[in-house]
C-alpha positions as CSV (number, residue, x, y, z in Angstrom):
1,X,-20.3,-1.3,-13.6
2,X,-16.8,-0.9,-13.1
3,X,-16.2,2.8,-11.6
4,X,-14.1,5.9,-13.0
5,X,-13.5,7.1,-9.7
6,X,-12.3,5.0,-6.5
7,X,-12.0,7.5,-3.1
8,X,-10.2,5.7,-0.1
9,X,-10.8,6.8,3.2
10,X,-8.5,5.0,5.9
11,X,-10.4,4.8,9.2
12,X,-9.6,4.6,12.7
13,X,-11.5,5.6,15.2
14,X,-13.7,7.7,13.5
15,X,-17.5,6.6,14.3
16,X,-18.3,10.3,14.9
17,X,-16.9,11.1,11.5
18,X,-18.1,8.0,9.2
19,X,-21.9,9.2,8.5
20,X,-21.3,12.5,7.5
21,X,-18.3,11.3,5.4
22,X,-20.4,9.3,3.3
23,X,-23.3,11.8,2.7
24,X,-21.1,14.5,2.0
25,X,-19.1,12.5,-0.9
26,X,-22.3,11.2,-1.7
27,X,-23.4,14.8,-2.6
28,X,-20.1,16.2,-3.9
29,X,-19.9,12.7,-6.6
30,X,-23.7,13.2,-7.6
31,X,-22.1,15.8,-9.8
32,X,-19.2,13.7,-11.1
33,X,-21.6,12.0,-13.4
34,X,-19.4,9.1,-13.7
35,X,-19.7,5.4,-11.6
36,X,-17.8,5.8,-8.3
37,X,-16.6,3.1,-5.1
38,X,-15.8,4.4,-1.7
39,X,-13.1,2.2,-0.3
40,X,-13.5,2.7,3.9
41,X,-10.7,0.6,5.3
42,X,-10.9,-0.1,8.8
43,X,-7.7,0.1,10.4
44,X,-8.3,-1.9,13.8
45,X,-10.3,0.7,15.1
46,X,-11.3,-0.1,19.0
47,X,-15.2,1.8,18.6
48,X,-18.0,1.4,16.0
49,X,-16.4,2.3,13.2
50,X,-16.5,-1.3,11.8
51,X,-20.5,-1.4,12.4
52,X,-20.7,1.6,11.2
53,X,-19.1,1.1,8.0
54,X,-21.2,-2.5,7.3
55,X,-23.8,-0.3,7.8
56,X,-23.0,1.9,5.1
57,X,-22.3,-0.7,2.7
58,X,-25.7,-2.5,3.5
59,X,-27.1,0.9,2.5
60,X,-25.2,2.0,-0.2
61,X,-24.0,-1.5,-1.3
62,X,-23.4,0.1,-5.4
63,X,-20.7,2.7,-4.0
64,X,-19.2,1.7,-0.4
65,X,-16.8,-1.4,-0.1
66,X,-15.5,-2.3,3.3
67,X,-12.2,-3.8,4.3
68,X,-11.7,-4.7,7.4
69,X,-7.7,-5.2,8.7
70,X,-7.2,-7.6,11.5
71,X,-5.4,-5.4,13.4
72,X,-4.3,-1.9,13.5
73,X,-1.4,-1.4,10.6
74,X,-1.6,2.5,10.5
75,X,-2.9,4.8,8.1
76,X,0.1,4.7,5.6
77,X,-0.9,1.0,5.1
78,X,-4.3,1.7,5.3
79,X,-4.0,3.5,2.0
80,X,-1.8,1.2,0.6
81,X,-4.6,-1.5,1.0
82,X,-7.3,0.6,-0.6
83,X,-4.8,1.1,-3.6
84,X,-4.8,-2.3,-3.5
85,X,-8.3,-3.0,-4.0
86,X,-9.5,-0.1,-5.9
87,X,-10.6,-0.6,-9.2
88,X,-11.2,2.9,-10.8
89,X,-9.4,4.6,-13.5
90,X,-8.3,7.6,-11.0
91,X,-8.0,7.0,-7.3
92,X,-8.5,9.5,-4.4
93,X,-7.5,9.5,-1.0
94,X,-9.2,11.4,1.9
95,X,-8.5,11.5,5.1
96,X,-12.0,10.1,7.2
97,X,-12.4,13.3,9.5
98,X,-13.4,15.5,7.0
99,X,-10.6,18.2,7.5
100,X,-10.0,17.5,3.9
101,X,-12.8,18.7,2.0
102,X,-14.7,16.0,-0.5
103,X,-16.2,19.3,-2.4
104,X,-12.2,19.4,-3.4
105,X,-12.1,16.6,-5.4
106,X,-14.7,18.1,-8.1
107,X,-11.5,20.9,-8.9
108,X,-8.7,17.3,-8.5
109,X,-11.6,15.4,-11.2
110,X,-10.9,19.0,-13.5
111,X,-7.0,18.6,-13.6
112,X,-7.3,15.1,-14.4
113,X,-9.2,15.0,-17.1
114,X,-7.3,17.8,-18.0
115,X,-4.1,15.8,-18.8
116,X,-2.5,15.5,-15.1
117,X,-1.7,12.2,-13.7
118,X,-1.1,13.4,-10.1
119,X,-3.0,16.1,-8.5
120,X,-2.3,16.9,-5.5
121,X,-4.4,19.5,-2.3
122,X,-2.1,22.1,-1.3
123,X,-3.0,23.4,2.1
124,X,-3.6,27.4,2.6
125,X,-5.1,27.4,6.1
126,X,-5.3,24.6,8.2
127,X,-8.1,25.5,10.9
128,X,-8.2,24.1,14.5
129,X,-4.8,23.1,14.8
130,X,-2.1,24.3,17.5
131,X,0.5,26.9,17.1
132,X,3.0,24.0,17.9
133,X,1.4,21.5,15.2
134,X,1.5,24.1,12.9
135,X,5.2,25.0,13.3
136,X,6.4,21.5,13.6
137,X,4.6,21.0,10.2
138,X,6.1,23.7,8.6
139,X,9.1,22.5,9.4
140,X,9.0,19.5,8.5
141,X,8.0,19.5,5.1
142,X,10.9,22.4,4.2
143,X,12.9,19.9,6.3
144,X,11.9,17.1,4.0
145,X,12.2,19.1,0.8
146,X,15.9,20.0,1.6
147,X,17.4,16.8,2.2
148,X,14.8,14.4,0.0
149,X,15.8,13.0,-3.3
150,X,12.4,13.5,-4.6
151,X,10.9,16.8,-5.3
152,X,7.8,16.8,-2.6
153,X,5.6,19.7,-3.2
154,X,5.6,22.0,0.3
155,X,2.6,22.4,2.6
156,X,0.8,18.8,1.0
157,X,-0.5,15.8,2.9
158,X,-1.8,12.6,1.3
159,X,-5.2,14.0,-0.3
160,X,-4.5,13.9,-3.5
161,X,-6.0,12.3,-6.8
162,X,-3.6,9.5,-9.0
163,X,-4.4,8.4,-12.1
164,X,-4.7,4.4,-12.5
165,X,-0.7,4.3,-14.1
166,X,0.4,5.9,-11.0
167,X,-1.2,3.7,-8.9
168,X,-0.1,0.7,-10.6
169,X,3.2,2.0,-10.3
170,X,2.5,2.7,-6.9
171,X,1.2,-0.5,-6.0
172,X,4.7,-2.2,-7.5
173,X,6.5,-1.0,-4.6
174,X,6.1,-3.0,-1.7
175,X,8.1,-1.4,0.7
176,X,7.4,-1.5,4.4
177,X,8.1,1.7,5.8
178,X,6.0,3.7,3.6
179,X,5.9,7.5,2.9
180,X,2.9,8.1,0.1
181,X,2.6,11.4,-0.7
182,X,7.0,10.9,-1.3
183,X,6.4,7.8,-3.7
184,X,3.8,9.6,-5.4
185,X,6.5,12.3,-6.6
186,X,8.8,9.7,-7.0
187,X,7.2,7.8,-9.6
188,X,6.9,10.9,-12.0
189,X,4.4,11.6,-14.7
190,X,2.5,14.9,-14.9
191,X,1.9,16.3,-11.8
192,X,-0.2,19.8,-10.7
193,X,-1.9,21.5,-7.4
194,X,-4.9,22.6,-6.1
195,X,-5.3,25.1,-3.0
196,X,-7.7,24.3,-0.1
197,X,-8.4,25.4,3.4
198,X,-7.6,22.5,5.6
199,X,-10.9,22.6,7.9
200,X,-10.9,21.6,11.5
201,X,-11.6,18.1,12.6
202,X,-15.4,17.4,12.1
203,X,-15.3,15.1,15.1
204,X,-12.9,12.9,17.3
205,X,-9.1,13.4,18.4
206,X,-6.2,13.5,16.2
207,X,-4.9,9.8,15.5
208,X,-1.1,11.6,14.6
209,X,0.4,12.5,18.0
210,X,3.9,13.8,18.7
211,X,5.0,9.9,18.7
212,X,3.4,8.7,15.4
213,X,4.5,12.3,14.1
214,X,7.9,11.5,14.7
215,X,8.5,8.0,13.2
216,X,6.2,8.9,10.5
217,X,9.1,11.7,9.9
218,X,11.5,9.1,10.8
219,X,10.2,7.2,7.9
220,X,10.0,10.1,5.3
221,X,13.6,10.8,6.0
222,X,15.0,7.3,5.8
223,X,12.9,6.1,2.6
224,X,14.0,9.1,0.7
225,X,17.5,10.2,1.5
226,X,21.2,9.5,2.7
227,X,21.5,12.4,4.7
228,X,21.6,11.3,8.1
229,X,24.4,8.5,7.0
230,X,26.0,11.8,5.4
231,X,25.6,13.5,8.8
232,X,27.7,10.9,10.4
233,X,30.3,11.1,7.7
234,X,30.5,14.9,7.7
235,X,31.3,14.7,11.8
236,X,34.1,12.4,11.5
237,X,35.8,14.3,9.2
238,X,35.0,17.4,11.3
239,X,36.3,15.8,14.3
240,X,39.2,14.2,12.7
241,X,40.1,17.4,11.4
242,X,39.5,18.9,15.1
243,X,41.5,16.2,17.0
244,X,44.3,16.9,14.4
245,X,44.7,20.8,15.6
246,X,44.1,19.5,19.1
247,X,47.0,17.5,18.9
248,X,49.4,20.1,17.5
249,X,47.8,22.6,20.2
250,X,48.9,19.5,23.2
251,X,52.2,19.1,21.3
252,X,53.2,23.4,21.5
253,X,51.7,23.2,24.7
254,X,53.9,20.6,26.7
255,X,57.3,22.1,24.4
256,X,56.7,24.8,26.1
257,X,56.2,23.7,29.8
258,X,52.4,25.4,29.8
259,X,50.0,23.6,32.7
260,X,47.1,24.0,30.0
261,X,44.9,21.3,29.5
262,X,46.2,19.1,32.2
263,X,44.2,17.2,34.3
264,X,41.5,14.0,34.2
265,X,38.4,16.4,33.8
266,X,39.2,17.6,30.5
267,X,39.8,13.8,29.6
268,X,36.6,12.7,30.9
269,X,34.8,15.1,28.9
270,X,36.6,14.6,25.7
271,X,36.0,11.2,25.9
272,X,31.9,11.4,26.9
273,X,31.5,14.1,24.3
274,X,33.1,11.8,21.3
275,X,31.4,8.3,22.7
276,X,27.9,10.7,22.5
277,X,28.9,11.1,18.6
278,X,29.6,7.8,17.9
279,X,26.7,6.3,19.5
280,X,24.6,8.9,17.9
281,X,25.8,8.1,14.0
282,X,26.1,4.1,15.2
283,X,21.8,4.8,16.2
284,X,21.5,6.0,12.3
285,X,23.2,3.3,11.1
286,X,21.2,1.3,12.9
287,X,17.6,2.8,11.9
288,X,18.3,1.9,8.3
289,X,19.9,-1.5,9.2
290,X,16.5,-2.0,10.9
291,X,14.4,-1.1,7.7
292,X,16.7,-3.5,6.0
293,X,15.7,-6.0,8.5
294,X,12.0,-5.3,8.2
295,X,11.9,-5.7,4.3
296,X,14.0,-8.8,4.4
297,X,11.5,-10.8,6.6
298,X,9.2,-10.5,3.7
299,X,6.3,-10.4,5.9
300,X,3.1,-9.0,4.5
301,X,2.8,-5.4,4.1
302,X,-1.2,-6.0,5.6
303,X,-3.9,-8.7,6.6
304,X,-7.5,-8.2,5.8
305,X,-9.8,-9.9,7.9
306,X,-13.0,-9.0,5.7
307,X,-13.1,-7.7,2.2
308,X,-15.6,-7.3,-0.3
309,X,-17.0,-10.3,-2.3
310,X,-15.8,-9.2,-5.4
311,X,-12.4,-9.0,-4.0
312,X,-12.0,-11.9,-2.4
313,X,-11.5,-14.9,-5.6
314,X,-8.0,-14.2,-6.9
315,X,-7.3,-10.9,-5.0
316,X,-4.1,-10.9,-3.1
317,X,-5.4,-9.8,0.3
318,X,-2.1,-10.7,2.3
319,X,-0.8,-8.4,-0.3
320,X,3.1,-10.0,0.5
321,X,6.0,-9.8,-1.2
322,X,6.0,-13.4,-1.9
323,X,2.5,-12.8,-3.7
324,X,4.1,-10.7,-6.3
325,X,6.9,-12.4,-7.3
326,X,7.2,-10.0,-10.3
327,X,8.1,-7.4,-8.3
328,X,10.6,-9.2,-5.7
329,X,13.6,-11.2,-6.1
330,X,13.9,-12.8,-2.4
């Protein structure tokens, strides 16, 4: 039976996490009343999360289907993957460590068939997380907001429920450095909220350290707005502006005999000051030339070393560019 409701849960690392997952959204969809697949990709993980999942799916063969990367591609792909492969009229994605509630997506199932096409967990508390996680957070999605082209709701993460035409508009854009809960305001359509308290991690360590954080910000910035390039713009013309003063300043200076500003130290630090600027905006330059040169390979966005059977005949597991020809022009 083909299901109403697909729920992907990108895993990595999580064997402490997996069990409880599945019985919880086993309870929570025994009220949906509809058929319903739990996608549980495994994203390379080094413990038993792979075992653990085949276990499930020998259990619960009717709801859980397995895919299995060959190597760790990271959670945005992940997602992308179970996109790829679910089959339901509404998707929902859930993060594996159960700090986003499955008893949630009972209030997302009410919106939708309420009209919205997009509905999307908006956190009110976020429990077990450090003063210094929380303020980065907070500022980065007001950061994001600001200088975004797209208008991402504040305080949201990727839990969130899409109807199939999103997805499928989703799923059209192959890009490489992926920011999902940005594309999924990009695309449009009819779009709503639904408060939660963000629990604390039901087992595990956080997979999203200051690193990933970063270049996952990195990635939000770049796929969604010219502002940095703008950045560099706005300095040249601020320093052009300030070297043109600076020159009238020298000029009134040596007319009238003053020793001011004389000297190799004020040189040197002219010159380091404006080399630090220009190797700062060429650095932005190059961190979009680089995306450019990522998407141009036209390498696959994912591999999957085991999916499920009904998958495997004519589905696109590579999932490359070249394998959807309709949406690429190499």
């Amino acid at each position: 039976m083909k299901p109403v409701l697909s729920i992907i849960a990108p895993i990595y690392n999580e064997e402490g996490c997996l069990h409880e997952l599945h019985q919880r959204i086993t309870e929570v969809m025994a009220q949906f009343g509809d058929a319903w697949e739990l996608i549980m990709i495994n994203d390379g993980s080094k413990d038993r999360s792979e075992e653990i999942i085949q276990e499930l799916a020998q259990k619960d063969s009717e709801h859980v289907r397995p895919v299995v990367f060959a190597r760790n591609f990271g959670h945005q792909l992940a997602v992308t993957a179970g996109m790829d492969f679910a089959r339901g009229d509404a998707v929902v994605v859930i993060d594996a460590d159960l700090q986003d509630p499955p008893e949630v997506i009972l209030e997302m199932v009410k919106k939708w068939r309420e009209g919205y096409e997009v509905v999307y967990a908006v956190r009110s508390e976020r429990e077990g997380e450090s003063w210094f996680k929380l303020a980065t957070a907070k500022l980065f999605y007001r950061l994001v907001y600001r200088i975004t082209d797209v208008d991402i709701p504040l305080d949201t993460g990727d839990f969130r429920l899409m109807d199939r035409k999103v997805v499928d508009a989703m799923n059209a854009m192959r890009e490489r450095h992926r920011f999902l809960r940005g594309m999924s305001s990009w695309v449009g359509f009819r779009q709503t909220g639904v408060t939660y308290a963000r629990k604390a991690r039901y087992a595990g360590e956080t997979k999203y350290p200051i690193k990933k954080m970063l270049k996952f910000a990195l990635d939000a910035i770049t796929s969604f707005s010219y502002f940095p390039l703008q950045v560099a713009t706005y300095l040249g013309f601020i320093f052009a502006f300030v070297s043109f003063i600076a020159i009238v300043v020298v000029i009134i200076l040596r007319l009238s005999a003053s020793q001011e500003l004389l000297g190799q130290a004020t040189t040197l630090i002219a010159v380091l000051f404006l080399g630090s600027i220009q190797l700062i905006t060429i650095g932005i330059l190059g961190e979009y030339i680089g995306r450019l040169y990522d998407q141009a390979k036209g390498r696959p966005l994912y591999i999957v070393s085991k999916a499920p059977d009904e998958f495997t005949e004519g589905a696109e597991t590579n999932q490359s560019p070249s394998n959807k020809e309709s949406h690429y022009e190499n």
